[in-house]
C-alpha positions as CSV (number, residue, x, y, z in Angstrom):
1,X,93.1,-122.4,-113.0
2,X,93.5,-118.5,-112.5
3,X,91.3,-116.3,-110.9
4,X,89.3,-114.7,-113.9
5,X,89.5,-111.5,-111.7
6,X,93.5,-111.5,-111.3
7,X,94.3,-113.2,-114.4
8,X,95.0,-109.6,-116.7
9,X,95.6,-106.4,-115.3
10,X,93.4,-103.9,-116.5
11,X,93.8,-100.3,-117.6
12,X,91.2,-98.1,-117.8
13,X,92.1,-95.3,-120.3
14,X,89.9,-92.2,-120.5
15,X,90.2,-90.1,-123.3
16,X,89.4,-86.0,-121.9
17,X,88.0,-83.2,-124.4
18,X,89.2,-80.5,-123.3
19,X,86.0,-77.9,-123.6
20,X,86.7,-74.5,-124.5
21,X,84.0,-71.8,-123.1
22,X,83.5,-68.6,-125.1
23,X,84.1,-65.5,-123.4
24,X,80.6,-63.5,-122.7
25,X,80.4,-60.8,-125.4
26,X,79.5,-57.4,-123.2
27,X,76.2,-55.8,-124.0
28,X,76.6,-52.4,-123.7
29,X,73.5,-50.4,-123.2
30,X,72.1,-48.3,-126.0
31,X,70.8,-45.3,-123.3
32,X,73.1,-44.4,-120.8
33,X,72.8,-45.7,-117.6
34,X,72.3,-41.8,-116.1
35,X,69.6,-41.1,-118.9
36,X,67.9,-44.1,-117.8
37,X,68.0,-42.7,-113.8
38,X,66.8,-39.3,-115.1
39,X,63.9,-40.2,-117.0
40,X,62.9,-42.5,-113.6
41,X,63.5,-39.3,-111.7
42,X,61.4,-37.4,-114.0
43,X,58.1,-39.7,-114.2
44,X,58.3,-39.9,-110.5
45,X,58.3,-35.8,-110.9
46,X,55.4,-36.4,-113.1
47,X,53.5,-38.7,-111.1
48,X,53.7,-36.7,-108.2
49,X,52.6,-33.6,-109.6
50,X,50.0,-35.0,-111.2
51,X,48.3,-36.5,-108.1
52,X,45.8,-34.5,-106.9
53,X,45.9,-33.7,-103.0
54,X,42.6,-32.7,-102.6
55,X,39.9,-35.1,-101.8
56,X,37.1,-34.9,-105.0
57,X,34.1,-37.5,-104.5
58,X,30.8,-37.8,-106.2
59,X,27.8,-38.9,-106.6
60,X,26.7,-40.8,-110.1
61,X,23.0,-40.9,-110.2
62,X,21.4,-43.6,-112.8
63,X,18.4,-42.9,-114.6
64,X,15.1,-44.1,-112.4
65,X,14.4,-47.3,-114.5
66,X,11.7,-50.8,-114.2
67,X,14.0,-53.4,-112.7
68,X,14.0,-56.3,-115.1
69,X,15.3,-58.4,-112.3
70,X,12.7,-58.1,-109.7
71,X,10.4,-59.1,-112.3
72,X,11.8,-62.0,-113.9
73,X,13.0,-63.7,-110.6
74,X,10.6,-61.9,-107.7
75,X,7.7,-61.3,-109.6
76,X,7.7,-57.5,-108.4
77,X,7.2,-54.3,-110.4
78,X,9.5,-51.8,-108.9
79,X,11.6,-49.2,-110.1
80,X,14.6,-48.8,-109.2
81,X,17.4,-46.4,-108.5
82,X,21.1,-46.8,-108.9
83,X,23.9,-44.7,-107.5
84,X,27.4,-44.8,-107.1
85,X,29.3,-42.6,-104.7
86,X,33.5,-42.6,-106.3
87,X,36.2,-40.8,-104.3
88,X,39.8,-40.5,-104.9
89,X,40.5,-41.6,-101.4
90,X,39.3,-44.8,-99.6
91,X,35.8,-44.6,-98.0
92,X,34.6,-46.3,-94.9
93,X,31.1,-45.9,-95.8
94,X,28.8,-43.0,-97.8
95,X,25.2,-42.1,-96.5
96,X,22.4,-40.2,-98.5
97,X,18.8,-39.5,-98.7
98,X,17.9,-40.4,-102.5
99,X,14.7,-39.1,-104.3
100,X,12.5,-40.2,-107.2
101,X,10.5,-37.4,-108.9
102,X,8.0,-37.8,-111.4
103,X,7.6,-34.9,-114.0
104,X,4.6,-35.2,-116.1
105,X,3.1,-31.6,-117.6
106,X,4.4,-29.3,-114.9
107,X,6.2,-29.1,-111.5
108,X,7.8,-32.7,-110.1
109,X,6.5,-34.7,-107.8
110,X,8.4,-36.6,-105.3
111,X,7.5,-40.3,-105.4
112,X,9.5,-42.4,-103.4
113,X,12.3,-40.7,-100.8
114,X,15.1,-43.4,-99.2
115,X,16.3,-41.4,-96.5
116,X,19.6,-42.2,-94.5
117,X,20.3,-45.1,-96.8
118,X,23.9,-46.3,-95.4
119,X,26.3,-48.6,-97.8
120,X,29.6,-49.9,-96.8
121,X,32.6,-49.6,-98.9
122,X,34.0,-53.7,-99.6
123,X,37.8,-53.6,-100.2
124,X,39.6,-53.6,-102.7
125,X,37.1,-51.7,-104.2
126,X,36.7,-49.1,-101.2
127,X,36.9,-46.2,-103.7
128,X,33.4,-46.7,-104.7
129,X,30.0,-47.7,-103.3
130,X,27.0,-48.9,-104.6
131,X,23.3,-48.4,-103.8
132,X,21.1,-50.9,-105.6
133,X,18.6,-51.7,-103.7
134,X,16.8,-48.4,-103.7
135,X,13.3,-49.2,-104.9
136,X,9.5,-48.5,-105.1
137,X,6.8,-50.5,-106.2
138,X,4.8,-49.4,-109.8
139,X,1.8,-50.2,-111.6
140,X,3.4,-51.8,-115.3
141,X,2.0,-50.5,-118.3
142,X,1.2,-47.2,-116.6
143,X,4.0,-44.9,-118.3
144,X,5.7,-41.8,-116.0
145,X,8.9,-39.7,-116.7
146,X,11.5,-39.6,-113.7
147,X,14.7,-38.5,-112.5
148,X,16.8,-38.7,-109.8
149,X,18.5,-36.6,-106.6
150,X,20.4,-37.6,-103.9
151,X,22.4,-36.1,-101.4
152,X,24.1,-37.4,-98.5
153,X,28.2,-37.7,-97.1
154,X,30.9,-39.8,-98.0
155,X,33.1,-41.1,-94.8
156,X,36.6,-41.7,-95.7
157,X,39.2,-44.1,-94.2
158,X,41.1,-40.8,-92.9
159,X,38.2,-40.1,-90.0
160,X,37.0,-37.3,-93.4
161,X,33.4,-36.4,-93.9
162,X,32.8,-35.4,-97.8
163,X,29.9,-33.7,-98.6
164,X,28.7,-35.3,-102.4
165,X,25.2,-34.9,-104.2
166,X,24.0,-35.9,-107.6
167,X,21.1,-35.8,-110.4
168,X,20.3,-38.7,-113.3
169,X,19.5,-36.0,-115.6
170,X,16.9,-34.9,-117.6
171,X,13.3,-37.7,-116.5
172,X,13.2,-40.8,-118.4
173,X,10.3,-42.6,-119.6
174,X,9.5,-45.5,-117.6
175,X,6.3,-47.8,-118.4
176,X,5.6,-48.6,-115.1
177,X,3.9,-45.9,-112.5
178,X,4.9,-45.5,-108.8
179,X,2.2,-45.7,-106.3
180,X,0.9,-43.6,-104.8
181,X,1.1,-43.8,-100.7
């Protein structure tokens, strides 16, 4: 008996397609290539100009207010203050003295002073700092009008001290009275 294996020789026939590949239609641009590199040009002119060089900060003062939060989760009626120092350049840190006046029927009062409060700028978000925990204790269901000053410098990444000060406006009804010291 033959060897299964030797017994036929065998052909392999392979059958090729032969592929055809399309040539790549070319896009060309609807702009021109230099109208495209001069409008670039032009919004970087833009962009630059319209950058301010000069440092501008300032102090947003918040209406003087009963803080909901103390008294829901502390148990404590306080009022509370809110300002945010914003500059245009990074800050390291901004310092103030804040002041809450009361104006009821004639001149204000000062109520509450935070002097030398000191907040530290948190990157990224070193453009602006917060002061939130500016507050004074008040008798609820007592009602006073106050407002808001503060004062105080902003110190920027660049060694800069910035001069800033701010008011909340015109006094605003709280029903809770600061007391007196």
């Amino acid at each position: 008996m033959d060897n299964p294996i030797h017994s036929k020789p065998a052909f392999i026939y392979l059958h090729f397609m032969t592929l055809t590949i399309p040539k790549p239609i070319r896009i060309l641009p609807k702009v021109p290539g230099v109208a495209v590199i001069g409008l670039m040009v032009l919004q970087y002119v833009w962009m630059a100009a319209s950058s301010d060089p000069n440092v501008h900060c300032e102090l947003k003062v918040q209406n003087p207010h009963q803080s909901t939060h103390a008294a829901e989760y502390l148990g404590l009626d306080v009022v509370k203050l809110k300002i945010t120092s914003e500059c245009n350049r990074p800050q390291k840190y901004t310092e103030i003295t804040a002041t809450i006046y009361e104006s009821n029927e004639g001149l204000p009062k000062k109520v509450a002073q935070f002097p030398n409060e000191i907040v530290v700028a948190a990157k990224p978000l070193d453009h602006a700092v917060e002061f939130e925990r500016l507050t004074a204790p008040c008798v609820r269901g007592v009602k006073a009008n106050y407002y808001g000053v503060a004062k105080g410098f902003a110190y920027l990444e660049g060694g800069q001290k910035f001069p800033v000060k701010g008011k909340s406006g015109k006094p605003f009804p709280v029903s809770c009275k600061i007391k007196a010291k």
